[in-house]
BAGULO-121873 format. One line per field, with one value per atom (N, C-alpha, C, O): residue number from 1; residue in one letter; x, y, z. Coordinates in nm, 3 decimals, always signed. Atoms other than C-alpha are relative to their C-alpha. Layout:
! residues N
pos: [NUM:...]
code: [A:...]
u: [X:...]
v: [Y:...]
w: [Z:...]
This chain:
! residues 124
pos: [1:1:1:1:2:2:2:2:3:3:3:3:4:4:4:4:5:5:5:5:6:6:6:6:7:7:7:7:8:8:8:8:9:9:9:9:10:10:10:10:11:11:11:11:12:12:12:12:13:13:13:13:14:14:14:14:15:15:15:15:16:16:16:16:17:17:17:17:18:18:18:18:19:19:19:19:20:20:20:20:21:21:21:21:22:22:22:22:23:23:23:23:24:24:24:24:25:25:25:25:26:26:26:26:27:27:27:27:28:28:28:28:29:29:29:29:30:30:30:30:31:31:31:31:32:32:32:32:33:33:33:33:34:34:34:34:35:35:35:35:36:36:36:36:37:37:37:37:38:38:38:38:39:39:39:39:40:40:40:40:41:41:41:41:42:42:42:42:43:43:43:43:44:44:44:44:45:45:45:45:46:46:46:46:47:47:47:47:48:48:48:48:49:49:49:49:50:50:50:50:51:51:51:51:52:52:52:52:53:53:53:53:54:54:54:54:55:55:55:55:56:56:56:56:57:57:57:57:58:58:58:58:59:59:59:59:60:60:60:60:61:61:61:61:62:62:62:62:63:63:63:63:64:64:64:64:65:65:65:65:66:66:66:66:67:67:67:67:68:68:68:68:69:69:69:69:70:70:70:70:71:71:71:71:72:72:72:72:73:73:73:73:74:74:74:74:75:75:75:75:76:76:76:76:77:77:77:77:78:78:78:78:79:79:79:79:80:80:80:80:81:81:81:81:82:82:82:82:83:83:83:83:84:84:84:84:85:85:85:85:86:86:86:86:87:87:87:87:88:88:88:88:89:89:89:89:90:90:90:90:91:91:91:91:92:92:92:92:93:93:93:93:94:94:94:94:95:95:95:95:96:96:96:96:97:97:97:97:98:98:98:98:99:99:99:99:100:100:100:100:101:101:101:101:102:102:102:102:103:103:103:103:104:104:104:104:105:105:105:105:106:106:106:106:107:107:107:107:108:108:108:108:109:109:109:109:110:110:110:110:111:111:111:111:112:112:112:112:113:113:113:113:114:114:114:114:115:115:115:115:116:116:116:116:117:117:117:117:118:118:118:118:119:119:119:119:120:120:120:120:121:121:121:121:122:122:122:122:123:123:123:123:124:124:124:124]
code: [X:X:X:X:X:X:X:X:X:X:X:X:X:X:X:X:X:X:X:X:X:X:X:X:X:X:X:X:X:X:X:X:X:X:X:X:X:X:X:X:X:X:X:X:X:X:X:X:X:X:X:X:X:X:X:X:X:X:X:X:X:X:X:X:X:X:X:X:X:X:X:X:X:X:X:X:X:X:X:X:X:X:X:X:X:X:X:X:X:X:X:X:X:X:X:X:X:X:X:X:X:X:X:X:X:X:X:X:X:X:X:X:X:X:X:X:X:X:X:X:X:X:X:X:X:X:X:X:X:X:X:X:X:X:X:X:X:X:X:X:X:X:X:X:X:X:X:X:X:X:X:X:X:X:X:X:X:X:X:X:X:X:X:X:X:X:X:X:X:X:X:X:X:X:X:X:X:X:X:X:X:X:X:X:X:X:X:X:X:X:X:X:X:X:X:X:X:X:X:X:X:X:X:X:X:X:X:X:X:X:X:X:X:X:X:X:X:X:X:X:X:X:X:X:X:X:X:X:X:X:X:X:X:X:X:X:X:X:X:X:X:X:X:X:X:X:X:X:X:X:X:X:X:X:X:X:X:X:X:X:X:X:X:X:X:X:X:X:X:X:X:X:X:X:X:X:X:X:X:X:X:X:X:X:X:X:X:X:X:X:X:X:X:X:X:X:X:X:X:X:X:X:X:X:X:X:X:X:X:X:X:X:X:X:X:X:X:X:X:X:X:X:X:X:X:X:X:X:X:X:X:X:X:X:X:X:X:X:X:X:X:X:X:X:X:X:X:X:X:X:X:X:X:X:X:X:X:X:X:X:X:X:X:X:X:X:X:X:X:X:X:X:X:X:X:X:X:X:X:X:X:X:X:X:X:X:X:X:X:X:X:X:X:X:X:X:X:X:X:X:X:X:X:X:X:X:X:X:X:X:X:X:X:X:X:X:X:X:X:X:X:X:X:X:X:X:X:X:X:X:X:X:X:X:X:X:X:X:X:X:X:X:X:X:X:X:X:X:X:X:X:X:X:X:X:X:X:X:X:X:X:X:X:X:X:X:X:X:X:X:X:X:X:X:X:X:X:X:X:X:X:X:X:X:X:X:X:X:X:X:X:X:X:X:X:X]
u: [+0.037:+5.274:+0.000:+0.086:+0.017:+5.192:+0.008:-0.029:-0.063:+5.325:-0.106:-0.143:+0.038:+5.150:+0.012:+0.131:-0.100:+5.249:-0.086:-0.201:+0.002:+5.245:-0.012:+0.083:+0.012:+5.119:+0.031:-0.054:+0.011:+5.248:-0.041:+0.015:+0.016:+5.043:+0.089:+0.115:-0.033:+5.211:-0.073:-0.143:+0.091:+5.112:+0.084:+0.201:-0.038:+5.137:+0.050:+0.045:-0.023:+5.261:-0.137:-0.176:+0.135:+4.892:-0.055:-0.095:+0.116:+4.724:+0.085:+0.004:-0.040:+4.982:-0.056:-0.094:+0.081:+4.848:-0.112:-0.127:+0.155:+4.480:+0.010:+0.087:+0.030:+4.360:-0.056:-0.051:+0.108:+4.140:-0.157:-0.215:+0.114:+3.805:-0.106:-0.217:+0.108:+3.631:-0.007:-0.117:+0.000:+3.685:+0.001:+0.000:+0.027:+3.660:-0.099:-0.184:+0.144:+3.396:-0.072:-0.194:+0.087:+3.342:-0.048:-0.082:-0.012:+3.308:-0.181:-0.231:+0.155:+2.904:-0.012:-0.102:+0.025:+2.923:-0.057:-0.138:+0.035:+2.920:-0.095:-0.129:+0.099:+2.652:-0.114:-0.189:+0.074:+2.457:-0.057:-0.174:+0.009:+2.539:-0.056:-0.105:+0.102:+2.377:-0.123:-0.184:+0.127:+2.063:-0.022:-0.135:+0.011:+2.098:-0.060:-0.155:+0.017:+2.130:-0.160:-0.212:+0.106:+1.826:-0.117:-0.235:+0.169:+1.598:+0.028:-0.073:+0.045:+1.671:-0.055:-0.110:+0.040:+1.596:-0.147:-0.229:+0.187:+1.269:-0.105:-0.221:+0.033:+1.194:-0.044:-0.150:+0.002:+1.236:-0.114:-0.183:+0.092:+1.013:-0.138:-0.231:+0.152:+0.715:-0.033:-0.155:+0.011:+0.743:-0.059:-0.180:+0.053:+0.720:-0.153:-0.254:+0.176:+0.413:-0.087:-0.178:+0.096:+0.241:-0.045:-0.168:+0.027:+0.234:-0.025:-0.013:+0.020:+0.169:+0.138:+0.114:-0.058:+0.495:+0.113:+0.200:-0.065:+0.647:+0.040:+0.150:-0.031:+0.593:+0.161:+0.228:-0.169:+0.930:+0.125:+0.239:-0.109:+1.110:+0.028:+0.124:-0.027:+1.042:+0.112:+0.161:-0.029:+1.213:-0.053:+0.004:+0.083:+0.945:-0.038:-0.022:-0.029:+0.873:-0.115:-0.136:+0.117:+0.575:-0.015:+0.074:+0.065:+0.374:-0.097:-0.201:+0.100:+0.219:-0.064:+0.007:+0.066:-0.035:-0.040:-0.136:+0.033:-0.061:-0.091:-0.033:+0.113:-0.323:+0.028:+0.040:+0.040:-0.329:-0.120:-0.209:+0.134:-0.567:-0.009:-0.112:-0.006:-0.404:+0.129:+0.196:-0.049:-0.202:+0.031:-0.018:+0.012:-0.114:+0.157:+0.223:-0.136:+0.239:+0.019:-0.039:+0.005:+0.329:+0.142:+0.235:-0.111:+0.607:+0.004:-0.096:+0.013:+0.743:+0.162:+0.270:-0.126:+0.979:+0.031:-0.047:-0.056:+1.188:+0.118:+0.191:-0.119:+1.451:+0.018:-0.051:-0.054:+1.659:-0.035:-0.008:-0.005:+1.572:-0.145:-0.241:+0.104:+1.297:-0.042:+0.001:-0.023:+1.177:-0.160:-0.243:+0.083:+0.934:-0.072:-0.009:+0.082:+0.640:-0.088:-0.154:+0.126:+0.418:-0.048:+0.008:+0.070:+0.140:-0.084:-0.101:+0.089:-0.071:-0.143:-0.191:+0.096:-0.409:+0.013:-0.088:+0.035:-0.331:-0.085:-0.079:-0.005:-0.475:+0.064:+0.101:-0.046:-0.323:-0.049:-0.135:+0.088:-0.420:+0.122:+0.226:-0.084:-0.258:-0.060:-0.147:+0.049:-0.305:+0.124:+0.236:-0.092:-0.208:-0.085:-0.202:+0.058:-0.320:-0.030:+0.054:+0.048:-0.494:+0.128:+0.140:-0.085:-0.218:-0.021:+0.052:+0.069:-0.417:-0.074:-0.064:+0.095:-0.671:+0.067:+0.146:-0.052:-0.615:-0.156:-0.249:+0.130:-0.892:+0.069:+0.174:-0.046:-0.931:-0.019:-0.088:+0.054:-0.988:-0.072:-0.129:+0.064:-1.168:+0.080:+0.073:-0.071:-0.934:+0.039:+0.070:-0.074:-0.829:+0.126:+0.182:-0.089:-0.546:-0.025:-0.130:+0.014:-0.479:+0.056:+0.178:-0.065:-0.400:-0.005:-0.085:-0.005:-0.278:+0.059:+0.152:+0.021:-0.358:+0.029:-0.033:-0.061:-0.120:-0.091:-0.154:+0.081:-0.306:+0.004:-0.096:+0.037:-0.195:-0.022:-0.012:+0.012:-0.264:-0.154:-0.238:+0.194:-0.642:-0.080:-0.068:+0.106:-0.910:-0.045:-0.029:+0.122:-1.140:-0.101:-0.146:+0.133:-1.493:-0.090:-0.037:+0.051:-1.764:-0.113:-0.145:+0.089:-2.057:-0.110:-0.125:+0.110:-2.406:-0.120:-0.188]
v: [+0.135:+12.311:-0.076:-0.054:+0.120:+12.054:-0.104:-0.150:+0.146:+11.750:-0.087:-0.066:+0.074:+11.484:-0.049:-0.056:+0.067:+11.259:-0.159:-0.186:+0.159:+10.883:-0.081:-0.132:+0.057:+10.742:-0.196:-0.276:+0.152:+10.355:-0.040:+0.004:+0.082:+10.108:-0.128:-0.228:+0.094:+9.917:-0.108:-0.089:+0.120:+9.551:+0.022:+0.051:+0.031:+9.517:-0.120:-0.199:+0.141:+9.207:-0.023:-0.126:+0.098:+9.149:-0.034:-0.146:+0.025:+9.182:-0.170:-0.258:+0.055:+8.928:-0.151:-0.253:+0.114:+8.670:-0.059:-0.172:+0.054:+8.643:-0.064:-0.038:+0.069:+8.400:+0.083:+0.206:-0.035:+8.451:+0.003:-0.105:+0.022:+8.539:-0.063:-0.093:+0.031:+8.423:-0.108:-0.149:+0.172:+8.048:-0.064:+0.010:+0.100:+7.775:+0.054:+0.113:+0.016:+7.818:-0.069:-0.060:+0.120:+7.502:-0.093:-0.210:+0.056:+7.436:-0.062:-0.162:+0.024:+7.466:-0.105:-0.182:+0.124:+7.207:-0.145:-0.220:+0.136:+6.913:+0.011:-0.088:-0.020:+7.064:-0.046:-0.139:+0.051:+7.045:-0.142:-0.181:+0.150:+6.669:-0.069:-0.172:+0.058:+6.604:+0.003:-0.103:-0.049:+6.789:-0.103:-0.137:+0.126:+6.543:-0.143:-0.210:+0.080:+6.301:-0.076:-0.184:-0.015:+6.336:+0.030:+0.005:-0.009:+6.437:-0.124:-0.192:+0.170:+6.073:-0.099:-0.206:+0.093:+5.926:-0.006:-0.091:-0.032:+6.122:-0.060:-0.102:+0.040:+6.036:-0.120:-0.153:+0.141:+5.707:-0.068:-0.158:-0.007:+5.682:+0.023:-0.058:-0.052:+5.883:-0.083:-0.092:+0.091:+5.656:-0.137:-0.160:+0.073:+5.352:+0.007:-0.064:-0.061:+5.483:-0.013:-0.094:-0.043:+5.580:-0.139:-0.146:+0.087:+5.227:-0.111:-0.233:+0.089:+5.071:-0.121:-0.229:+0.086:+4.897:+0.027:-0.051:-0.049:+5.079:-0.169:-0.221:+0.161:+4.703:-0.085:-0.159:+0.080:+4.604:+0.072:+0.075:-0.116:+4.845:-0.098:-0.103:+0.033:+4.654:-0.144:-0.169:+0.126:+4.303:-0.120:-0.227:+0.104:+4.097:-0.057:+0.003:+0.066:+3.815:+0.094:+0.183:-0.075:+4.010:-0.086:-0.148:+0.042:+3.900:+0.107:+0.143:-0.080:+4.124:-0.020:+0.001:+0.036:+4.032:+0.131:+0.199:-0.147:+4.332:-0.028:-0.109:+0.024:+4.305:+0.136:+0.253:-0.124:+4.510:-0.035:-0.110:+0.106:+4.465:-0.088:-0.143:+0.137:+4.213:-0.076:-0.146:+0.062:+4.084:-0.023:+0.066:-0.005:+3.970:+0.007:-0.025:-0.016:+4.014:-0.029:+0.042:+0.054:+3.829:+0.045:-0.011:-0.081:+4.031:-0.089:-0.089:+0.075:+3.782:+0.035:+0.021:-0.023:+3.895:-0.063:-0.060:+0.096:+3.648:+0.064:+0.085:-0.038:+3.790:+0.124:+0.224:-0.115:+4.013:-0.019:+0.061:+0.058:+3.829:+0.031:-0.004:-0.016:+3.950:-0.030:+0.025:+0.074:+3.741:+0.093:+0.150:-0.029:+3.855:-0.096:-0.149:+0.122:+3.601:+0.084:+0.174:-0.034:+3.691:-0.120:-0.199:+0.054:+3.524:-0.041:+0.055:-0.005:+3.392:-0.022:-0.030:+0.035:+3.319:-0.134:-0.201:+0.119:+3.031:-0.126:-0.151:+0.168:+2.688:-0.069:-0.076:+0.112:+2.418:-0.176:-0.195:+0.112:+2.037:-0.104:-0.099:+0.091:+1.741:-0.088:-0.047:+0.077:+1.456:+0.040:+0.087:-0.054:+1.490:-0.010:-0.042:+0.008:+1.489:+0.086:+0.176:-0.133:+1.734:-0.017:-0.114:-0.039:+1.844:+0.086:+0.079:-0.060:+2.082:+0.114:+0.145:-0.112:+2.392:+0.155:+0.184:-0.120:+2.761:+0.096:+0.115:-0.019:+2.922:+0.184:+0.233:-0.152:+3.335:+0.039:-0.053:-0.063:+3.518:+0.074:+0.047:-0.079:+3.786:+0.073:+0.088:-0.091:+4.006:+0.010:+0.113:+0.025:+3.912:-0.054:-0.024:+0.072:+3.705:-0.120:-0.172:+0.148:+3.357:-0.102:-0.088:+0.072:+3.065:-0.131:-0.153:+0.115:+2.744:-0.133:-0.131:+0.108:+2.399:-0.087:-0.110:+0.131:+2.107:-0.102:-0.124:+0.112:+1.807:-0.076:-0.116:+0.128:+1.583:+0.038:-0.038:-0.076:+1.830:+0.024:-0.006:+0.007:+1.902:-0.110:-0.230:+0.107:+1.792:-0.068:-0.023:+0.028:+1.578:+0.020:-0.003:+0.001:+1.651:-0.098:-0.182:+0.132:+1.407:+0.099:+0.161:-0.041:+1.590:-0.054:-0.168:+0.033:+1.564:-0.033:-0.058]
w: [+0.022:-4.460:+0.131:+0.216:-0.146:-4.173:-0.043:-0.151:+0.021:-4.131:+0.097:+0.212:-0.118:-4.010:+0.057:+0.027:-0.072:-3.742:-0.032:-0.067:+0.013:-3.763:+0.134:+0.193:-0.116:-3.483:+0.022:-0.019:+0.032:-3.437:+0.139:+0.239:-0.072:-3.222:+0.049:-0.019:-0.022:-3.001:+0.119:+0.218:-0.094:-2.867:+0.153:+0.180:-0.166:-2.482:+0.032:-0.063:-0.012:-2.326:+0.032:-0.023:-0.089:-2.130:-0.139:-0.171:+0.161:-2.498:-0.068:-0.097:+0.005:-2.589:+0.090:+0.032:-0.102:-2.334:+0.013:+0.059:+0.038:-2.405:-0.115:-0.208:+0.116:-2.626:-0.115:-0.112:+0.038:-2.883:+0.027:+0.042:-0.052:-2.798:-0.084:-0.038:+0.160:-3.174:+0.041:+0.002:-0.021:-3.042:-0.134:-0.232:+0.113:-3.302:-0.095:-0.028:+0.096:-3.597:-0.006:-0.019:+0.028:-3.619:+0.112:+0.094:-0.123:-3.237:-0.004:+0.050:-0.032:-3.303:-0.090:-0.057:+0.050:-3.540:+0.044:-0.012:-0.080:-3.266:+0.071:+0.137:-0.050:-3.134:-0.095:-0.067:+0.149:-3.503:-0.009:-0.009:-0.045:-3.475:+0.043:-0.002:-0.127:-3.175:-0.037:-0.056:+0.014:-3.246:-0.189:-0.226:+0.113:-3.596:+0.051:+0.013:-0.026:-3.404:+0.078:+0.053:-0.079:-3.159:-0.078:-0.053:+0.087:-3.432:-0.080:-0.064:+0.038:-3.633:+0.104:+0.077:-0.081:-3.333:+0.036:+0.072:-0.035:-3.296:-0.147:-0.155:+0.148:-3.648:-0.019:-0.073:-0.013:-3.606:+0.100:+0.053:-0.102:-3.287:-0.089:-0.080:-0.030:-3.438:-0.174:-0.187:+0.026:-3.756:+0.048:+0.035:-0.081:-3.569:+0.111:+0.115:-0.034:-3.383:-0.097:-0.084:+0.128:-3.706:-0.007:+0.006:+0.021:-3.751:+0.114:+0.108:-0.133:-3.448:-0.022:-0.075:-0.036:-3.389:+0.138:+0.176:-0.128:-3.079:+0.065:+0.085:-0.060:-2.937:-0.002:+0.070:+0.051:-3.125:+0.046:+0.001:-0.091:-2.894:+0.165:+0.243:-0.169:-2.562:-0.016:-0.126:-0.038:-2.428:-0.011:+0.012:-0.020:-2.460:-0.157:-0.263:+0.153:-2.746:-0.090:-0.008:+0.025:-2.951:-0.160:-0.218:+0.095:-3.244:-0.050:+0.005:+0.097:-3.484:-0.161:-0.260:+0.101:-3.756:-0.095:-0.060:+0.079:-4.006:-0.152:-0.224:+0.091:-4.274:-0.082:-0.046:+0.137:-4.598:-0.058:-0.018:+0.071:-4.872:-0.085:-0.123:+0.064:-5.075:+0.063:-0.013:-0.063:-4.854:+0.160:+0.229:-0.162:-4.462:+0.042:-0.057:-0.061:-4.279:+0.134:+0.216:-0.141:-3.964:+0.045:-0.013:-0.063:-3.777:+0.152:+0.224:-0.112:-3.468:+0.030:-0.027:-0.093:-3.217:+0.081:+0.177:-0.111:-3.008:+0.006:-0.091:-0.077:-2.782:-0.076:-0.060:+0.073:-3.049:-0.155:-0.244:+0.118:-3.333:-0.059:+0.009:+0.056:-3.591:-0.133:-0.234:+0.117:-3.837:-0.067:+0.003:+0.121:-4.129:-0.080:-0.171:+0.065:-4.253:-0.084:-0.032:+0.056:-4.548:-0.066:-0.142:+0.011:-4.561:-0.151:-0.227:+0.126:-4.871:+0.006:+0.119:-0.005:-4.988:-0.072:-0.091:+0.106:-5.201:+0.105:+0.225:-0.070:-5.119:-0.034:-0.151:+0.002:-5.049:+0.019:+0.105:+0.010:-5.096:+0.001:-0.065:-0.032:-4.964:+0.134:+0.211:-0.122:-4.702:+0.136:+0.155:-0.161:-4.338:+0.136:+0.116:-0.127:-3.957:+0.076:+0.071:-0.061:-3.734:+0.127:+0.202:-0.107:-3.502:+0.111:+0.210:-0.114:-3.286:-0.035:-0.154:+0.017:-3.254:+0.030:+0.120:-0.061:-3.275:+0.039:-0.039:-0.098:-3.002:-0.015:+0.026:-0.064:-3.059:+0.124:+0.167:-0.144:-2.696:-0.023:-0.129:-0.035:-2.625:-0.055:-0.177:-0.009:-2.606:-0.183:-0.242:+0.166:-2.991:-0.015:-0.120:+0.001:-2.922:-0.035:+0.000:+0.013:-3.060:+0.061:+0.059:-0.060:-2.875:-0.115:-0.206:+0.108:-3.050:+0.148:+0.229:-0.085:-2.848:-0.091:-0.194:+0.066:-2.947:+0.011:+0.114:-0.017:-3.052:+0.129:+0.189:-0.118:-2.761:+0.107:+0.203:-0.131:-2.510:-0.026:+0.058:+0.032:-2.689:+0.109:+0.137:-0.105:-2.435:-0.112:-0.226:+0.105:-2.626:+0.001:+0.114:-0.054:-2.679:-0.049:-0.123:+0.065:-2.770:-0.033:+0.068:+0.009:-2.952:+0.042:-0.001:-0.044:-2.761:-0.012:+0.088]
Protein backbone atom coordinates (compact mmCIF):
# COMPACT_ATOMS: atom_id res chain seq x y z
CA UNK A 1 0.00 0.00 0.00
CA UNK A 2 1.36 3.66 -0.58
CA UNK A 3 0.87 6.32 1.38
CA UNK A 4 0.49 9.49 0.16
CA UNK A 5 2.24 12.47 1.27
CA UNK A 6 0.58 15.73 2.18
CA UNK A 7 2.22 18.39 0.90
CA UNK A 8 1.43 21.83 3.01
CA UNK A 9 1.89 25.27 1.33
CA UNK A 10 3.51 27.66 3.08
CA UNK A 11 3.04 31.64 2.82
CA UNK A 12 6.40 33.57 2.58
CA UNK A 13 6.87 36.79 4.29
CA UNK A 14 7.52 38.74 0.60
CA UNK A 15 3.97 37.13 -0.54
CA UNK A 16 2.77 38.58 2.69
CA UNK A 17 3.73 42.18 1.65
CA UNK A 18 2.11 42.70 -1.70
CA UNK A 19 -1.08 44.10 -1.93
CA UNK A 20 -3.69 42.89 -3.79
CA UNK A 21 -3.39 43.00 -7.33
CA UNK A 22 -7.59 42.70 -8.16
CA UNK A 23 -7.76 46.51 -6.92
CA UNK A 24 -11.19 47.85 -6.11
CA UNK A 25 -14.27 46.62 -8.31
CA UNK A 26 -15.83 49.42 -8.02
CA UNK A 27 -12.77 51.70 -8.76
CA UNK A 28 -14.20 51.80 -12.61
CA UNK A 29 -17.27 53.04 -11.44
CA UNK A 30 -15.98 56.84 -11.15
CA UNK A 31 -14.85 56.50 -14.29
CA UNK A 32 -18.67 55.38 -15.56
CA UNK A 33 -19.69 58.71 -13.90
CA UNK A 34 -17.66 60.84 -15.74
CA UNK A 35 -18.32 59.39 -19.10
CA UNK A 36 -22.31 60.02 -17.64
CA UNK A 37 -21.46 62.94 -17.03
CA UNK A 38 -19.87 64.17 -20.39
CA UNK A 39 -22.44 62.46 -22.41
CA UNK A 40 -25.48 64.70 -20.53
CA UNK A 41 -23.57 67.43 -21.34
CA UNK A 42 -23.25 66.37 -25.00
CA UNK A 43 -26.89 65.73 -24.99
CA UNK A 44 -27.70 68.76 -23.85
CA UNK A 45 -25.48 70.72 -26.40
CA UNK A 46 -26.75 68.76 -29.52
CA UNK A 47 -30.40 69.36 -28.23
CA UNK A 48 -29.98 72.90 -27.98
CA UNK A 49 -28.54 73.03 -31.52
CA UNK A 50 -31.44 71.05 -32.93
CA UNK A 51 -33.23 74.00 -32.06
CA UNK A 52 -31.30 76.80 -32.76
CA UNK A 53 -30.68 78.08 -29.30
CA UNK A 54 -26.85 77.55 -28.74
CA UNK A 55 -27.18 81.59 -28.55
CA UNK A 56 -28.44 81.12 -24.80
CA UNK A 57 -25.02 79.69 -24.00
CA UNK A 58 -22.97 82.93 -24.69
CA UNK A 59 -22.74 86.35 -22.39
CA UNK A 60 -24.46 88.47 -24.40
CA UNK A 61 -28.27 89.85 -23.98
CA UNK A 62 -30.04 87.71 -27.01
CA UNK A 63 -33.56 87.75 -28.23
CA UNK A 64 -35.18 84.97 -29.91
CA UNK A 65 -38.57 85.02 -31.72
CA UNK A 66 -39.69 81.32 -32.33
CA UNK A 67 -42.80 80.82 -34.38
CA UNK A 68 -44.89 77.61 -34.46
CA UNK A 69 -48.07 77.20 -36.22
CA UNK A 70 -50.48 78.31 -33.75
CA UNK A 71 -48.54 80.08 -31.82
CA UNK A 72 -45.28 82.65 -31.28
CA UNK A 73 -42.65 82.48 -28.27
CA UNK A 74 -40.35 85.34 -27.42
CA UNK A 75 -37.24 83.91 -25.53
CA UNK A 76 -35.13 87.24 -24.08
CA UNK A 77 -31.91 86.94 -22.47
CA UNK A 78 -30.52 89.71 -20.17
CA UNK A 79 -27.32 89.00 -18.33
CA UNK A 80 -28.34 85.54 -16.49
CA UNK A 81 -31.79 86.09 -16.45
CA UNK A 82 -34.27 84.33 -19.00
CA UNK A 83 -37.56 85.32 -19.28
CA UNK A 84 -40.28 83.44 -21.44
CA UNK A 85 -43.07 85.63 -23.47
CA UNK A 86 -45.87 83.91 -25.37
CA UNK A 87 -47.30 85.78 -27.61
CA UNK A 88 -51.07 85.95 -28.85
CA UNK A 89 -53.20 86.63 -31.74
CA UNK A 90 -56.03 88.15 -29.97
CA UNK A 91 -56.98 91.78 -30.64
CA UNK A 92 -57.04 94.23 -28.63
CA UNK A 93 -59.18 97.57 -28.56
CA UNK A 94 -58.77 100.51 -26.48
CA UNK A 95 -57.67 104.25 -26.61
CA UNK A 96 -54.06 105.36 -26.32
CA UNK A 97 -50.95 107.19 -27.94
CA UNK A 98 -48.41 106.26 -30.54
CA UNK A 99 -45.27 105.83 -28.51
CA UNK A 100 -42.89 104.97 -31.32
CA UNK A 101 -42.00 102.76 -34.56
CA UNK A 102 -40.62 99.30 -34.89
CA UNK A 103 -38.21 99.49 -38.34
CA UNK A 104 -37.21 95.64 -39.64
CA UNK A 105 -33.40 95.68 -41.17
CA UNK A 106 -32.15 93.89 -43.65
CA UNK A 107 -30.56 91.64 -41.98
CA UNK A 108 -34.11 90.65 -40.17
CA UNK A 109 -33.63 92.33 -37.05
CA UNK A 110 -36.06 94.72 -35.36
CA UNK A 111 -35.36 97.99 -34.16
CA UNK A 112 -37.88 99.89 -31.95
CA UNK A 113 -37.62 103.96 -32.17
CA UNK A 114 -39.08 105.74 -29.04
CA UNK A 115 -41.62 108.25 -29.93
CA UNK A 116 -39.64 111.32 -28.75
CA UNK A 117 -36.61 110.31 -30.39
CA UNK A 118 -38.81 109.50 -33.92
CA UNK A 119 -37.62 112.00 -36.60
CA UNK A 120 -40.69 113.45 -38.00
CA UNK A 121 -41.72 113.13 -41.47
CA UNK A 122 -44.12 115.33 -43.35
CA UNK A 123 -45.72 113.39 -46.33
CA UNK A 124 -44.95 115.01 -49.89
Amino acid sequence: MSRSRVTRSRVTPRARSRGDRGGDPLAGLVNLFDLGIVLALAFLLAALQSVNLTDLLTQENVTVLRTEADSQTLIVKEGDTIRTVRLSKDTVTGSGRRVGEVFRLADGRLVYVDGDNAPTTTPP
